[in-house]
C-alpha positions, 0 to 999 in steps of 0.5 A: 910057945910050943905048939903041938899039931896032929902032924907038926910040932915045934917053938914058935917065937912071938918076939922075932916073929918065927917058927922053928918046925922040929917034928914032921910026923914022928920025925925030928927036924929043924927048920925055921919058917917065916910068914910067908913061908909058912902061908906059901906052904899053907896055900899050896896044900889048900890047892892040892887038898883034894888029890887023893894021893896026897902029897910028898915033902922033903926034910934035910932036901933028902928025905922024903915024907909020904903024907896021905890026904887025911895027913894033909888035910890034918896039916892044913889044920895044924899050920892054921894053927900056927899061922894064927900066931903070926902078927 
């Protein structure tokens, strides 16, 4: 099932369980994400959703991606989304 968010896209797979993170904003990407990676960076966005800078992530452990605190709080939605999907 594709699954389309305001700040992430990408295919999650109901039979193995996954999600396979292709697009950060406008960037493309490949990543697969498990449960427990998925809630482990949902947590720590709720943690920090306040900051007011926002928060940094990396792609490809080189590329760093700024994402305001209205991105993060967009994300936050979008990985809800996802999370709802795991069984």
């Amino acid at each position: 099932m594709y699954v389309k968010g305001n700040i992430i896209a990408g295919e999650f797979d109901s039979t193995i369980n996954e999600f396979s993170l292709q697009k950060v904003k406008n960037l493309g990407t490949e990543s697969v994400l498990n449960e427990d990676q998925l809630n482990n960076i949902y947590d720590y966005l709720k943690k920090h959703q306040q900051e007011e800078d926002g928060q940094i992530i990396t792609l490809y452990d080189q590329m760093l991606v700024r994402l305001s605190q209205n991105e993060v709080n967009q994300l936050i939605v979008d990985l809800e989304k996802v999370i709802s999907l795991y069984h």
